[in-house]
N, C-alpha and C positions, 0 to 999 in steps of 0.2 A: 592452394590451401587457404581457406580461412580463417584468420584470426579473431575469437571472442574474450575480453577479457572480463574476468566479474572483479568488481575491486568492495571489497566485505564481505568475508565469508561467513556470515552470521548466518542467521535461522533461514532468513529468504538467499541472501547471496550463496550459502551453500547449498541450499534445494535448488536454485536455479542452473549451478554448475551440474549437480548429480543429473536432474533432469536432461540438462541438454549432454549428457553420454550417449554417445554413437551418431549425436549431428552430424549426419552427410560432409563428407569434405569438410571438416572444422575442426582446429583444434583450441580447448579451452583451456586458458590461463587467468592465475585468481593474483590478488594484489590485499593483503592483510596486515595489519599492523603487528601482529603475534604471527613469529615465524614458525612458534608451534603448530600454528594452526596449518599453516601454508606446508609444513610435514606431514601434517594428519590425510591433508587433502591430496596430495601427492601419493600417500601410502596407500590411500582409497581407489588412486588411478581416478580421480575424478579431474585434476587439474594436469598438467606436461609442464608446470616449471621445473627448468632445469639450473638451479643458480644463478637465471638475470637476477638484475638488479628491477626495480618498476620501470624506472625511465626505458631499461633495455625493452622489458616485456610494449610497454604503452608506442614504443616504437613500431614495433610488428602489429599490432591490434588494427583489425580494419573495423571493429566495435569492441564499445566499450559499457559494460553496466555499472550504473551506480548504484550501490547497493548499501549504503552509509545514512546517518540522519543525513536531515536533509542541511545543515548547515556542514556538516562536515564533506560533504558532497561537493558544494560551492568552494570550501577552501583545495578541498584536492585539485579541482580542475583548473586556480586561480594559482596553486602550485606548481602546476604539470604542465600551464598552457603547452609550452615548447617542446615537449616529449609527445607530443599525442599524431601520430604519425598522420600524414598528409590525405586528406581525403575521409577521415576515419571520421566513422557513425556512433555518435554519442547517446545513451537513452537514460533510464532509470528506476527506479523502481517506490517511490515517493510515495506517504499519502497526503501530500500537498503539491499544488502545481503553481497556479496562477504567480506568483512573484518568486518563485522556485523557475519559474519556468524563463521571466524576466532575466533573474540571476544569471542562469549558467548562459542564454544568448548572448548575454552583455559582455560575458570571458572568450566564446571561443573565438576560434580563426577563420577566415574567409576560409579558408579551405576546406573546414566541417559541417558540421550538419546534427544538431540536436533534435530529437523527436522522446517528447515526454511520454514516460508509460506508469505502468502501476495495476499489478496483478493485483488481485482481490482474494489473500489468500496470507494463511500465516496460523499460528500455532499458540499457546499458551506460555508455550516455554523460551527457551533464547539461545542462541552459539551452534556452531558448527555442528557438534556433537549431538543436536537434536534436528539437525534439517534432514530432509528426505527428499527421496526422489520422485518421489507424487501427490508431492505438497499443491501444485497447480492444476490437477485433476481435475476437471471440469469447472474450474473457476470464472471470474468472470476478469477479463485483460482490458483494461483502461487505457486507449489511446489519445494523446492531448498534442493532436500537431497543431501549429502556424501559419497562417497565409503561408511564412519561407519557404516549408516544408516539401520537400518533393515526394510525387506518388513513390519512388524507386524506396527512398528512404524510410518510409510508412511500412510498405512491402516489408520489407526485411523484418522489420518488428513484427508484424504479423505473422509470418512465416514461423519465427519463434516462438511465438504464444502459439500459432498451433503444435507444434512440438512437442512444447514441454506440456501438453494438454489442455489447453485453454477451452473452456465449451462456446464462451461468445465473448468475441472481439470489439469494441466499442470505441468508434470515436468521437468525443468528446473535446468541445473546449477546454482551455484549462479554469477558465469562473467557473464555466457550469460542474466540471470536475468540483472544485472546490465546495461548491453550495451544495449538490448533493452529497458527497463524501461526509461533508457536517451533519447529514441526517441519515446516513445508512451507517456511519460508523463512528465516528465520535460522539452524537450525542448517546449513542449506544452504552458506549464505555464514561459518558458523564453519570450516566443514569447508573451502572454497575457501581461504580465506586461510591457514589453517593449511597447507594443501599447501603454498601458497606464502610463505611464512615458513618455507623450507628451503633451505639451501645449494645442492641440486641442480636447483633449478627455473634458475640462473643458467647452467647447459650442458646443460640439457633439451633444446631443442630438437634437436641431432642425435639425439636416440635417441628422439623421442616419434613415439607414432602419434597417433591420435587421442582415447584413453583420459585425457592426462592436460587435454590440451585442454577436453574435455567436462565432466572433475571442477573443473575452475580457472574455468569461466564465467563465475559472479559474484563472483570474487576482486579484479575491478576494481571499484571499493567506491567509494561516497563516505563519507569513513573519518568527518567529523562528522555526518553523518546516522544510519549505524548505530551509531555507537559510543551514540549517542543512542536509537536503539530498541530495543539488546544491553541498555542497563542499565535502561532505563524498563521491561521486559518479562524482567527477569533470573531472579526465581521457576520460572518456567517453562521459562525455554532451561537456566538450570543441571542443573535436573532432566532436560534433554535430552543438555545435555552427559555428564552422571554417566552414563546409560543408554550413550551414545557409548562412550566409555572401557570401560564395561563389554563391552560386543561385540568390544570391539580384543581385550582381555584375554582374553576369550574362545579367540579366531580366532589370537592372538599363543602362548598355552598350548599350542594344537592344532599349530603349528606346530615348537616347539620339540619337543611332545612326538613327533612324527610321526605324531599322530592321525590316521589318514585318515580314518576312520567319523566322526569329530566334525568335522573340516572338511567332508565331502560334505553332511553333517545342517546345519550351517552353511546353505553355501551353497544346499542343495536347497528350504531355507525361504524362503530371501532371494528365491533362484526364482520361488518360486509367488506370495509377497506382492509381488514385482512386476507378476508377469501378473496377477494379481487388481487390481490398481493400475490399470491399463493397460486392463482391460475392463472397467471401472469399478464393480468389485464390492466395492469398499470402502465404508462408507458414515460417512455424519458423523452425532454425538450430535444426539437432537434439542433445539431451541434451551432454552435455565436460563433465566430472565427471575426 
């Protein structure tokens, strides 16, 4: 029998436990700072803790998910080194890698094996009480191995994202993770909050349609978590942000000037780089290792 543990059973750590219900041969055990919650999941039948203790459970675990910000992730495992049972497959579920990924090599044991991941998937909302079991329905699963990494250990994470529904599996360095991540979703969620860190979002709603709805999405933030992946991943999103500002300047020039030819040029590019987006004629660098 296989052992998987999820240690956070938050919004992702708990979808990802529901998710992998009736994995072949496995059985899953959660690690939570609130033993309420580690009740709740138990009474769900989504976890088989039966009263260990972590160190007991991290003993049995032949993998382990990290399912924590990402600093607190680093202290668990710099915690745990010596309970993490011999042989045993480390992952996680991060939206940063690159010195995340640094981090936890530099704690574990010769005898493990970390292989960085990070579903592309997650909700508005927060905790246990809101994760679901088909939160990674067709998502997209970010894999960030290492020269160390062995095919066997890759395997296994893949296996799981197919599983729990993963539609494409991606491996990725962990910079190149990092540089695109600052532009498919952080600068996403700068742009959101910024809208709304404006005076007029507070009597918006009689005059919106659906435009400012759609730009404000992930503007409901949880503000210690990103403020935490903004600055652990800041190289990259500043350079995203400066780009930002520049396109404003742009667009902002063109307007005062009453350029028309330079706003339709504008806009006719942002056009086409979207439909090409959209029929998925974009493509990604391939992986820096």
């Amino acid at each position: 029998m296989y052992n998987i543990t999820i240690v956070g059973l938050g919004i992702i750590g708990g979808s990802l436990a529901k998710a992998l219900k009736g994995y072949p041969d496995t059985t899953v055990y959660g690690i939570n700072h609130r033993q309420s919650i580690i009740d709740m999941a138990v009474a769900d039948r989504v976890i088989a803790n039966n009263g260990e203790t972590d160190e007991e459970i991290l003993e049995k675990s032949d993998m382990v998910v990290l399912c924590l910000y990402p600093s607190l992730c680093v202290d668990f495992v710099r915690k745990h080194i010596d309970h993490f049972k011999k042989g045993a497959l480390l992952t996680d579920v991060c939206g940063i890698k690159e010195q995340f990924v640094k981090d936890i090599n530099s704690l574990i044991r010769p005898d493990m094996e970390y292989v960085g991941a990070h579903p592309m998937a997650g909700r508005e909302v927060y905790g246990y009480v809101n994760s679901l079991p088909d939160l990674f329905k067709n998502c997209n699963f970010l894999i960030t191995p290492t020269p160390d990494n062995t095919e066997e250990a890759i395997g296994e994470i893949e296996k799981m994202a197919r599983y729990i529904g993963a539609k494409k599996i991606v491996r990725i360095s962990p910079h190149d993770h990092d540089e695109m991540i600052a532009y498919t979703s952080q600068l996403m969620h700068v742009i959101a909050v910024a809208l709304c860190d404006n005076k007029h979002i507070e009597i918006a709603s009689s005059f919106a349609a659906g435009s400012l709805r759609d730009c404000t999405r992930v503007a409901v933030i949880n503000e210690v978590l990103w403020s935490e992946l903004f600055i652990e991943n800041k190289e990259a999103l500043c350079v995203l942000i400066d780009e930002l500002k520049g396109s404003l300047d742009r667009i902002e020039n063109a307007i005062k000037n009453e350029d028309y030819d330079t706003l339709k040029a504008i806009m006719k590019h942002a056009t086409e780089a979207k439909l090409k987006y959209l029929n998925g004629e974009t493509h990604m660098k391939p992986i820096n290792q």
